[in-house]
N, C-alpha and C positions, 0 to 999 in steps of 0.2 A: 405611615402606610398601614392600612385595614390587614384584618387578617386574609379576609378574602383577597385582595387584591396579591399578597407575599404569596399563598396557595399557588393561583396563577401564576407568578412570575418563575416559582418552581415548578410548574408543571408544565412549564414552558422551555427550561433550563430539561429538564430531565428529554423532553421530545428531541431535542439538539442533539443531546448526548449519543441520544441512541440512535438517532440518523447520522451521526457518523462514525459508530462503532458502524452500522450496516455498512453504511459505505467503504469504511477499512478494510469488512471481512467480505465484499463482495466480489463473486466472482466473473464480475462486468469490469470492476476497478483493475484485478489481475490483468484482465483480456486486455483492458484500453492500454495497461501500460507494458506488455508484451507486445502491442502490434506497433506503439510508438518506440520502442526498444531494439525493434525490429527493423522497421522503418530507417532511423535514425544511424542504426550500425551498419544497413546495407548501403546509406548514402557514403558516409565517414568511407568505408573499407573499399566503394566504387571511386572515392575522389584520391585514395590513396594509392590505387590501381592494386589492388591485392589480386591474387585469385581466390576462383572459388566465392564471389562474391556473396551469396544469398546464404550460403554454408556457415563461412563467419560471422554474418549478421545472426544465427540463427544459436551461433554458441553464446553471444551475447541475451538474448532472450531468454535460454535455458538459464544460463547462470542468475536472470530477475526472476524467474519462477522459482526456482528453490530457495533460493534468499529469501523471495516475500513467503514464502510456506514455510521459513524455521523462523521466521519470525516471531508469532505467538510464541515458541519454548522460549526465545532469550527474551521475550517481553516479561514471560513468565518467572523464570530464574532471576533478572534486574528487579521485578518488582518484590519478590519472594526474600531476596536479598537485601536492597535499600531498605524496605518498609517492615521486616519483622526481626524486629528488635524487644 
């Protein structure tokens, strides 16, 4: 393998990367997976006859929006922790 050719194959490796750090940290990825969170727990809590249906589905939601937003700190602290040594 040329050098020019290895160049590309990293500058190819690095564009991945960072489409899907984007992807990770976007806040479309948040959206899509609150409205199927949503969605999902208002089906489950309808078919289990709860009340208050839409209400329940919505603490389920909540509870994926802040988990995926402390995310980055425990990614931070695991990475901070396994890797410096």
């Amino acid at each position: 393998m040329n050098f020019e050719e290895e160049i590309n194959n990293i500058k190819a490796r690095n564009q991945r990367v960072e489409a899907d750090k984007a992807w990770e940290t976007s806040a479309f990825r948040l959206v899509t997976l609150s409205v199927a969170t949503f969605i999902f727990s208002a089906l489950f809590v309808y078919l289990v006859q709860a009340d208050e249906i839409l209400l329940s589905a919505l603490s389920s939601t909540a509870g994926l929006i802040i988990s995926s937003q402390s995310l980055p700190f425990i990614k931070k602290w695991w990475i901070k922790n396994r890797y410096a040594r």
